[in-house]
C-alpha positions as CSV (number, residue, x, y, z in Angstrom):
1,X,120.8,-148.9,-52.2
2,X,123.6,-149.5,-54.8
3,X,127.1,-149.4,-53.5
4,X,128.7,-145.8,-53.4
5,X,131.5,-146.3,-55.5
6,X,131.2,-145.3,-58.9
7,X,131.6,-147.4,-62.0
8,X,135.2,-147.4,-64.0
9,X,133.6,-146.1,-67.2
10,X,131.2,-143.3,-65.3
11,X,134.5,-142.0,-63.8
12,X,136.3,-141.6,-67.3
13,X,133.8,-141.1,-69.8
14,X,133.5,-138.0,-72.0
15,X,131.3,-135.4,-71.0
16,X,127.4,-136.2,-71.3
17,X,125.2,-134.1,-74.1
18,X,122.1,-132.5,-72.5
19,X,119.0,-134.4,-72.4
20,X,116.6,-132.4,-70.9
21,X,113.3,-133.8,-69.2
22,X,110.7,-134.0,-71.9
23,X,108.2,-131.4,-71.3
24,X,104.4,-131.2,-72.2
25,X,102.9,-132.7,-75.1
26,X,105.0,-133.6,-78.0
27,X,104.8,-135.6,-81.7
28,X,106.9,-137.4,-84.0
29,X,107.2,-139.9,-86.7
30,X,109.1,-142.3,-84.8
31,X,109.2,-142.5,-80.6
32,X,112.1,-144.7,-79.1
33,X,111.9,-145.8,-75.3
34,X,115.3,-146.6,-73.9
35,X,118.2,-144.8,-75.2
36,X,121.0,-147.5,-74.5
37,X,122.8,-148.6,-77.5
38,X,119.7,-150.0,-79.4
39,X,117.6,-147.2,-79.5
40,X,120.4,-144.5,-79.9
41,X,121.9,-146.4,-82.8
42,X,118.4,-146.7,-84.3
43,X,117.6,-143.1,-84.0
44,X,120.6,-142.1,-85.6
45,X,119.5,-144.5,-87.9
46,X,116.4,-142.8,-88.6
47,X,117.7,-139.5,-88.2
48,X,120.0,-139.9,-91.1
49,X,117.3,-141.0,-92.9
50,X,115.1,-138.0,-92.5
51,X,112.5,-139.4,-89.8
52,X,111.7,-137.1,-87.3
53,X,113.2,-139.1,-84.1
54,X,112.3,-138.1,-80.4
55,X,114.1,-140.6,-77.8
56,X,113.3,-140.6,-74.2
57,X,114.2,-142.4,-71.2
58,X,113.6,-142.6,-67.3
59,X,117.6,-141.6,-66.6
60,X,120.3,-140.5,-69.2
61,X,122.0,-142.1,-72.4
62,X,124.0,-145.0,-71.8
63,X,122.6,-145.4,-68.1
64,X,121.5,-149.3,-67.9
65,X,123.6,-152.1,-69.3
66,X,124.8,-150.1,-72.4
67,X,127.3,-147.9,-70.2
68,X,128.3,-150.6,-67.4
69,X,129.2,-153.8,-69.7
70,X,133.0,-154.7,-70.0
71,X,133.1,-152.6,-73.1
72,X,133.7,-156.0,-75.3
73,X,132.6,-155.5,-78.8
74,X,132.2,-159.4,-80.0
75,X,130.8,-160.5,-82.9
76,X,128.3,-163.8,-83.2
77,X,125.2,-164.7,-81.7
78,X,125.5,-168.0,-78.8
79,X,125.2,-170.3,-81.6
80,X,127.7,-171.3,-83.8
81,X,127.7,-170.1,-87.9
82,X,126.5,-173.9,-89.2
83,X,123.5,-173.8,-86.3
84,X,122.5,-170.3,-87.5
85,X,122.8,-171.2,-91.1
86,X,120.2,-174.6,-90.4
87,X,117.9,-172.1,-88.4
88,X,117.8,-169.1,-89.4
89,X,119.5,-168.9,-93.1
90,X,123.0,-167.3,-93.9
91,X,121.5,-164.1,-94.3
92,X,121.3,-164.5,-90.4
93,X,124.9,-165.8,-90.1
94,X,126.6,-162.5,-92.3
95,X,124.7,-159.6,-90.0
96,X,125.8,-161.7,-86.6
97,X,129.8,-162.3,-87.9
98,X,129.4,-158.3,-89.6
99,X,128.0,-156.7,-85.9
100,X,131.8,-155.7,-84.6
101,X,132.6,-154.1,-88.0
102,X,129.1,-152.1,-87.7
103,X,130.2,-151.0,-84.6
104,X,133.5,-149.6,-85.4
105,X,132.2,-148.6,-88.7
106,X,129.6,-146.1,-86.3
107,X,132.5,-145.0,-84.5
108,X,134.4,-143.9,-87.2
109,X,132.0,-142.5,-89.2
110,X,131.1,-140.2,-86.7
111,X,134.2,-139.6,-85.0
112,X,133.4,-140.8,-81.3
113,X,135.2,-140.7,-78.7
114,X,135.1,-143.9,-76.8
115,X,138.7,-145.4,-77.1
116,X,138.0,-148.0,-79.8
117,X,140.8,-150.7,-80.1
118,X,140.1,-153.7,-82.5
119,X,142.8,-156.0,-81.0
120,X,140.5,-158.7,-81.0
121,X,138.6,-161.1,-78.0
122,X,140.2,-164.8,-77.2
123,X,137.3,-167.3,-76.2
124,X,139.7,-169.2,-73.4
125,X,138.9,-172.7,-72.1
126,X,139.9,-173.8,-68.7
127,X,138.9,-177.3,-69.4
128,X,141.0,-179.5,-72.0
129,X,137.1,-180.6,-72.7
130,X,136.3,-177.9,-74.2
131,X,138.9,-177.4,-76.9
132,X,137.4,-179.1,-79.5
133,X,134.1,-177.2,-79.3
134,X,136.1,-174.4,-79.8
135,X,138.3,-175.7,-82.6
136,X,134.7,-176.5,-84.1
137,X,133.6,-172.9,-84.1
138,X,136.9,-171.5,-84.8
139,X,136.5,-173.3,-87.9
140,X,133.6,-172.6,-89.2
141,X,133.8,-169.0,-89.2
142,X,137.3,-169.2,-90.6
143,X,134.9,-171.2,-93.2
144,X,133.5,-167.7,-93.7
145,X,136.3,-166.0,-94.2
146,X,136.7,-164.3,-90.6
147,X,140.6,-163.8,-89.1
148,X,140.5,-166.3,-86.5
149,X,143.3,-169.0,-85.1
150,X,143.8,-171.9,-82.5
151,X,145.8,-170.9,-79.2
152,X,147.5,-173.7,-77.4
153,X,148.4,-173.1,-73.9
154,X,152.0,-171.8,-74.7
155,X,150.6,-169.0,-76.6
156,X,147.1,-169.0,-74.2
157,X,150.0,-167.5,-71.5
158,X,151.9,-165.1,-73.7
159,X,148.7,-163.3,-74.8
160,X,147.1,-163.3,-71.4
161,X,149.5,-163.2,-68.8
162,X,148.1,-166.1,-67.0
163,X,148.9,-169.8,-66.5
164,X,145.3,-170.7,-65.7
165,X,144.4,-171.6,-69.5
166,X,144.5,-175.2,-71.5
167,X,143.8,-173.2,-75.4
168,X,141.6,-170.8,-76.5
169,X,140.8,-168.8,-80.0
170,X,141.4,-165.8,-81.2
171,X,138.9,-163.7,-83.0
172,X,140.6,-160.7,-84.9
173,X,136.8,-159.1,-86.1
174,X,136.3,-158.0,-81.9
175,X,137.7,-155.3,-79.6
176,X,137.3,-153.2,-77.1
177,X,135.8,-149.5,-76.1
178,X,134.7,-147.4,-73.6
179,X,131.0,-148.0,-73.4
180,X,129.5,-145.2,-71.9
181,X,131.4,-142.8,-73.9
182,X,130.5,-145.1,-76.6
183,X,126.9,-144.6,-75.4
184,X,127.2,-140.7,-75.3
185,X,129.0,-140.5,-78.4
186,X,125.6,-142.1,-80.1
187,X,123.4,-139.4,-78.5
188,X,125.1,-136.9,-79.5
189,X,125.2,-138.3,-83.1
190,X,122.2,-139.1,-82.9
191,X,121.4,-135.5,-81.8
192,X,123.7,-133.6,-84.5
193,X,121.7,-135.5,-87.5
194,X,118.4,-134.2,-86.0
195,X,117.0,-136.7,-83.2
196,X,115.8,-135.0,-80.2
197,X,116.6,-137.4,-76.8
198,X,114.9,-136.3,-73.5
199,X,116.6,-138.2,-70.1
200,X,114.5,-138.1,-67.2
201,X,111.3,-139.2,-68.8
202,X,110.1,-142.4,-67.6
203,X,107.5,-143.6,-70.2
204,X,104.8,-144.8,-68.2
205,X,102.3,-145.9,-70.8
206,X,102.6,-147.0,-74.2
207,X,98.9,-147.2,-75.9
208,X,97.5,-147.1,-79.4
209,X,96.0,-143.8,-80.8
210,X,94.6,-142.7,-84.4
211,X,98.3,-140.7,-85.0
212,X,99.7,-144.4,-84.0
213,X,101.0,-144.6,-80.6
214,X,100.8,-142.2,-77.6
215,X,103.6,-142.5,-74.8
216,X,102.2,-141.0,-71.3
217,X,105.4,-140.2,-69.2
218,X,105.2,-140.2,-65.3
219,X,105.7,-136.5,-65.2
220,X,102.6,-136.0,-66.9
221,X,104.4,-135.3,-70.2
222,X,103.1,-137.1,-73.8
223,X,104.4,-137.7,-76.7
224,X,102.7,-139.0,-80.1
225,X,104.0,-140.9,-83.0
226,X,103.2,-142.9,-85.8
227,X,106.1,-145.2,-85.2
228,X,107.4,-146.9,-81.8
229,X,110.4,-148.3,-80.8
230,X,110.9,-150.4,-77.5
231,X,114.5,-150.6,-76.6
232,X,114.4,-151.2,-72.9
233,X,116.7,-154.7,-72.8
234,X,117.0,-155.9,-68.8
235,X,115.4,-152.8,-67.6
236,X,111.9,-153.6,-69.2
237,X,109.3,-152.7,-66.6
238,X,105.8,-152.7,-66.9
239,X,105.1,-151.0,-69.8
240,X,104.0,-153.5,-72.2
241,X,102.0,-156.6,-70.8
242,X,104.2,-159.6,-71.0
243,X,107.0,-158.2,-72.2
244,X,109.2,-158.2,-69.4
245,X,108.6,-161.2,-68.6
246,X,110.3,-162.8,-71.7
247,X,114.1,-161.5,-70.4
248,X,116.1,-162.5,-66.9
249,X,117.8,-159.4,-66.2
250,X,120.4,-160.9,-65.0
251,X,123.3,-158.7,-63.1
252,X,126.7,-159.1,-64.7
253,X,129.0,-157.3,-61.8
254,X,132.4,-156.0,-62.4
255,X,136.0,-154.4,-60.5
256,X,138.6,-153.0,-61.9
257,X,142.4,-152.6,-59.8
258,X,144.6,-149.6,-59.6
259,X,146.2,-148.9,-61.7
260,X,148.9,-152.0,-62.8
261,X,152.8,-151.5,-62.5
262,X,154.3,-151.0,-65.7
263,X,156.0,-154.4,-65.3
264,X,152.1,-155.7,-64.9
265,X,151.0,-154.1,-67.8
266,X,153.5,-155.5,-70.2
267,X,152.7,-158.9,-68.7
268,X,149.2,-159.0,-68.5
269,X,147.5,-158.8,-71.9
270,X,150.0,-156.8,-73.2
271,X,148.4,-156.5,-76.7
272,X,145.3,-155.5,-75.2
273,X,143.0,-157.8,-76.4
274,X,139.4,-158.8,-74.8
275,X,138.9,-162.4,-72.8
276,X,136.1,-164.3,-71.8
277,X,136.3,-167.6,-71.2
278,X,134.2,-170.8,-71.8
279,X,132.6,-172.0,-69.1
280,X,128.8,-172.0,-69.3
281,X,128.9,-169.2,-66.1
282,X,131.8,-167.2,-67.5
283,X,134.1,-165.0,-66.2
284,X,135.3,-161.9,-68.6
285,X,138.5,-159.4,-68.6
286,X,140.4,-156.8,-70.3
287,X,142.8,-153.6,-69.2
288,X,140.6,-150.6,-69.1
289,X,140.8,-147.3,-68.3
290,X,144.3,-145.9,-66.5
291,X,145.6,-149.3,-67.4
292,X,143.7,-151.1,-65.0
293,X,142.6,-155.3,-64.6
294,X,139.0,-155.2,-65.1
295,X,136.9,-158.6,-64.0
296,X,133.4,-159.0,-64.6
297,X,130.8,-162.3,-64.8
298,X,127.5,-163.4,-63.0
299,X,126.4,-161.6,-60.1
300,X,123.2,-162.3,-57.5
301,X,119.6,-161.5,-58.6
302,X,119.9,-158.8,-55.6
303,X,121.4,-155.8,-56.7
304,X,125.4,-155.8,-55.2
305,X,125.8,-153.3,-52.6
306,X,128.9,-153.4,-51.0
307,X,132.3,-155.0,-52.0
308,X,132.1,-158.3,-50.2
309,X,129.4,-158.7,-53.0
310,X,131.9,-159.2,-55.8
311,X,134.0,-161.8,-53.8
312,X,133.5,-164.3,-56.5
313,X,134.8,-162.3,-59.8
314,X,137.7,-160.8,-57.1
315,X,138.6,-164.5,-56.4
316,X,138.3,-165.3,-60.3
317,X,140.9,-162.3,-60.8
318,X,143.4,-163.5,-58.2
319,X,143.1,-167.4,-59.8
320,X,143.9,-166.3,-63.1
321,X,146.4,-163.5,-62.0
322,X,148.0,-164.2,-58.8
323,X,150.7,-161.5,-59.7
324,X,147.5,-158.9,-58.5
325,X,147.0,-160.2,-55.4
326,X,148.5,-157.6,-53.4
327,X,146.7,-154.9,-55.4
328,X,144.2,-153.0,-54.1
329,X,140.6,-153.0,-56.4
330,X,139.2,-148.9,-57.3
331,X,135.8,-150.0,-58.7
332,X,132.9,-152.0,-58.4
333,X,129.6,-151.9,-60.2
334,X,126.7,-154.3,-61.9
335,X,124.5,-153.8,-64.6
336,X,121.2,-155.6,-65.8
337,X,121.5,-157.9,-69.2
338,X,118.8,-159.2,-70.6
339,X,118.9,-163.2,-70.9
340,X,116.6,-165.2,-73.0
341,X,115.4,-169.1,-73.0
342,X,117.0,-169.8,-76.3
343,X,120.1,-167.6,-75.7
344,X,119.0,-166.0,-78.5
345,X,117.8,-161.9,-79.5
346,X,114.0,-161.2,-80.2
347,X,112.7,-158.6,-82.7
348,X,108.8,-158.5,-81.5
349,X,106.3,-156.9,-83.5
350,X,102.8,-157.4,-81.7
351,X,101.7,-154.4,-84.4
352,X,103.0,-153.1,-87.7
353,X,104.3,-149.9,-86.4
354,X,105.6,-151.4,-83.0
355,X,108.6,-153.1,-82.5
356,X,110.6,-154.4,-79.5
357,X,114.0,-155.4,-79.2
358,X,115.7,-156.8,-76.1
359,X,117.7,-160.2,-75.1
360,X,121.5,-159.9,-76.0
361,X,122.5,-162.5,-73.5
362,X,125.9,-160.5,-72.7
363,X,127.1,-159.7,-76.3
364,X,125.1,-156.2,-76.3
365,X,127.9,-154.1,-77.4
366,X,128.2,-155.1,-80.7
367,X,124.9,-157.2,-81.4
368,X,122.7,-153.7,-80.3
369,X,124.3,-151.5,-82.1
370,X,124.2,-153.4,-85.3
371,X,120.5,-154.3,-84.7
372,X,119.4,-150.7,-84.0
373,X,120.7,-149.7,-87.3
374,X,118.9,-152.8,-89.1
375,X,115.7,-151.6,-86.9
376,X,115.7,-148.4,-88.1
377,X,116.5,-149.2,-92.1
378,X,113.8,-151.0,-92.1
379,X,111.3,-148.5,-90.6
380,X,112.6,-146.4,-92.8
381,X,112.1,-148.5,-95.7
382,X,110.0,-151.9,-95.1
383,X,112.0,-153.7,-97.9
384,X,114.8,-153.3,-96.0
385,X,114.4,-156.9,-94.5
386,X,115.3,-157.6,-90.6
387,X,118.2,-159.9,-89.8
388,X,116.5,-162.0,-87.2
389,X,113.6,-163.6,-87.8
390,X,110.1,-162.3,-85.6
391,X,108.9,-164.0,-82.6
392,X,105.7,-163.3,-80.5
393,X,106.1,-162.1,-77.1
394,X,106.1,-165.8,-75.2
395,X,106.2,-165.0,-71.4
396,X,108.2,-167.3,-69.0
397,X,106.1,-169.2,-66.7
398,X,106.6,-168.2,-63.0
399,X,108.5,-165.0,-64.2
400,X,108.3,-163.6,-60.7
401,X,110.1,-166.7,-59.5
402,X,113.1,-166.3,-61.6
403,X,115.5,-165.2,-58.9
404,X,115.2,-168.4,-57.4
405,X,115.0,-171.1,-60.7
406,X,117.5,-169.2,-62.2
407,X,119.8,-168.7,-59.2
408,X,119.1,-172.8,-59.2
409,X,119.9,-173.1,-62.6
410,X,123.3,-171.3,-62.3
411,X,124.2,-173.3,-59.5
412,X,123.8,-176.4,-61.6
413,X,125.6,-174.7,-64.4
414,X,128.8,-173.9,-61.7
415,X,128.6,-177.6,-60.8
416,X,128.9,-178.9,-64.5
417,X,131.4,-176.7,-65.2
418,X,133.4,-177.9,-62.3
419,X,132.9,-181.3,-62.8
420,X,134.5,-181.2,-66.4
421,X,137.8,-182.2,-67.3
C-alpha cells in the first residue's frame, strides 16, 4: 500500500474540475486514454481545433507522473543539439530547445494557475570530469541562440546554496511549476474549449471497429471514435500488446522539508531556479510549495511505502545542504516515469488513426506538453508534420525481468558515477 502521507503538490494544488465516471455508450471523433499532460494538452489541442474530444482515464487528471514530478519544466531531449541534428534533422533540434516556451506559452494563454516561474534549471556536475561535457552542450545550444552560461564553482555556490558542486550551466529557456495544478489547469482548458474528460474509467480494451476504434471500459462503459490517442507513459498496462513492454516505469521518489527559515531561504537557491545534476543516476531539487527543500531522483522498482524508503534522496539532501540537517521532512511520494532503451520519446503509429506516445525519460513536463500539442495538430491536419520521427512498437526482451536488470543496471551506473573524478 503506498505510504499515507500525501504528496507536496496534492496538498497545495488548485481545486480539481469534475470528471465524472464515463457512463454507457458514448462516440467521438478523437478518444484519448490517459489524461496526464500528453493527452490533456492534445485534447485541448483538438478541442481548439473543433474535434470533438472525449478523454478518459482509470483515476483523475494529473494522477500518475504528470502531477507527482519535481514540477521542472526543461527543455531538450537526452541528446545534445549536434546528435539530434545528425539523427533526426534540425527540425527535431527547434521543437526539443522550443518545449519550455510551449509550455509557458499554454499557461499563459489560458491563464492557469500553477505557479509558473521561468528562473531557469542549472545542470550541476559533482565531478570536475564532467565539465567539459557540459561546456560542450552549453555551447552548442548557445550555437542556437538559447540564454545559456558556464558556472564555476564560485558562482555553482551563490546560486545554489551548496558547497557540494565543481561547475555547472545555466539554462535561462527552463523553470518551474506546480504540476498538478499544472495538470488540472489543462483539464479544465481543455474542458472550457469543448473536450469532455471522464476520471474513473479504466479503458480496458482498445479494438478496431468500422467507426474506427472502440474503447471497452471496465465498468462496462464504451466509447467509439474514429481517432485514438494513447497517452498512458509509465502507467501503460495491458491494453495494447507489447506496448508496455517498450517503457521501464521507473519510480522517481521525492520529499520535501518544512518549511525553511527565512535565513534558509535566502541562502538556498535564492533566485529560485531548478537543479539536477549530472551524474548518470541523478539527484534533482528546487524550493517548492511554502518555501520548502524538495529532493527527488531514482527510487526502487517496489513502490516506496514508508519513509525509511527515501533514505537515499534524504541523504543526497543533507550532502548537498548540511545547513537542513536538523529539519524535519513533511512529504514523501513517488511517481512512475517512463524510460526508454535509447533515452529517447516514441510517437507509435501501429495504424493510421492510432497513435501512442510515452517515454520522456524524466523531462515530461515540458517534452509532453509540447508533444501533445504537435500530436493533436497533426490529427487535426495530417500536413501538420510530427517532430519525432515514428518507431514500431519494439518490446524489450525479458520485460517482466526488468526490476532486476534494471535494478543491476543502476547499480553499475552508481558505481561509474562514483568512480569518476
Amino acid at each position: 500500500m503506498p505510504h499515507p502521507v500525501p504528496s507536496l503538490w496534492a496538498a497545495t494544488a488548485v481545486p480539481a474540475p469534475e470528471t465524472p465516471p464515463l457512463r454507457g455508450a458514448n462516440r467521438a471523433d478523437v478518444a484519448i486514454i490517459g489524461a496526464g499532460f500528453t493527452g490533456l494538452s492534445a485534447a485541448l489541442k483538438l478541442a481548439e481545433g473543433g474535434a470533438e474530444v472525449t478523454v478518459v482515464d482509470s483515476h483523475a487528471p494529473g494522477f500518475g507522473a504528470s502531477g507527482r514530478n519535481g514540477g521542472q519544466v526543461i527543455p531538450g531531449l537526452k541528446y545534445d543539439p549536434d546528435t539530434l541534428d545528425r539523427l533526426y534533422g534540425e527540425a527535431t533540434t527547434d521543437f526539443a530547445g522550443r518545449t519550455a516556451e510551449t509550455t509557458f506559452g499554454l499557461i499563459e494563454k489560458h491563464a492557469i494557475a500553477c505557479e509558473p516561474m521561468r528562473k531557469g534549471w542549472i545542470q550541476a556536475s559533482l565531478k570536475t570530469s564532467h565539465l567539459p561535457t557540459l561546456e560542450g552542450r552549453m555551447r552548442q545550444w548557445q550555437a542556437r541562440g538559447a540564454p545559456v552560461e558556464m558556472l564555476d564553482a564560485a558562482q555553482m555556490a551563490a546560486r545554489t546554496g551548496s558547497q557540494s558542486f565543481a561547475g555547472g550551466w545555466l539554462d535561462g529557456r527552463a523553470g518551474s511549476l506546480h504540476p498538478l495544478s499544472y495538470a488540472r489547469g489543462l483539464a479544465q482548458a481543455a474542458i472550457a474549449a469543448g473536450a469532455k474528460i471522464y476520471g474513473d474509467s479504466e479503458a480496458s480494451a482498445l479494438k478496431r471497429s468500422p467507426e474506427g476504434w472502440t474503447i471497452s471500459l471496465a465498468s462496462g462503459a464504451s466509447l467509439e471514435a474514429r481517432e485514438a490517442i494513447v497517452a498512458t507513459n509509465g502507467y501503460t498496462g495491458p491494453l495494447w500488446p507489447k506496448l508496455k513492454a517498450t517503457v521501464i516505469p521507473a519510480n522517481s521518489i521525492q520529499v520535501a522539508t518544512v518549511p525553511l527559515p527565512e535565513a534558509l531561504l535566502a541562502e538556498i537557491l535564492p533566485e529560485r531556479m531548478v537543479v539536477s545534476d549530472s551524474r548518470r543516476i541523478t539527484n534533482y531539487f528546487r524550493i517548492g510549495p511554502g518555501g520548502r527543500l524538495m529532493m527527488g531522483g531514482r527510487g526502487s522498482f517496489s513502490e516506496p511505502e514508508a519513509p525509511a524508503d527515501y533514505r537515499r534522496i534524504i541523504a543526497a539532501m543533507h550532502r548537498f545542504f548540511p545547513q537542513t540537517r536538523e529539519l524535519a521532512l513533511d512529504y514523501f511520494w513517488a511517481g512512475r516515469v517512463a524510460m526508454t532503451r535509447d533515452h529517447l520519446p516514441h510517437i507509435h503509429q501501429p495504424f493510421e488513426n492510432l497513435t501512442m506516445a510515452l517515454g520522456y525519460n524524466g523531462r515530461g513536463v515540458a517534452l509532453a506538453s509540447a508533444l501533445g500539442q504537435a500530436i493533436g495538430a497533426h490529427l487535426l491536419d495530417r500536413t501538420s508534420p510530427l517532430p519525432l520521427k515514428l518507431t514500431e512498437i519494439d518490446p524489450m526482451p525479458v520485460h517482466g525481468l526488468h526490476p532486476i536488470y534494471a535494478s543491476a543496471m543502476i547499480s553499475y551506473y552508481r558505481l561509474r558515477d562514483a568512480l569518476e573524478s
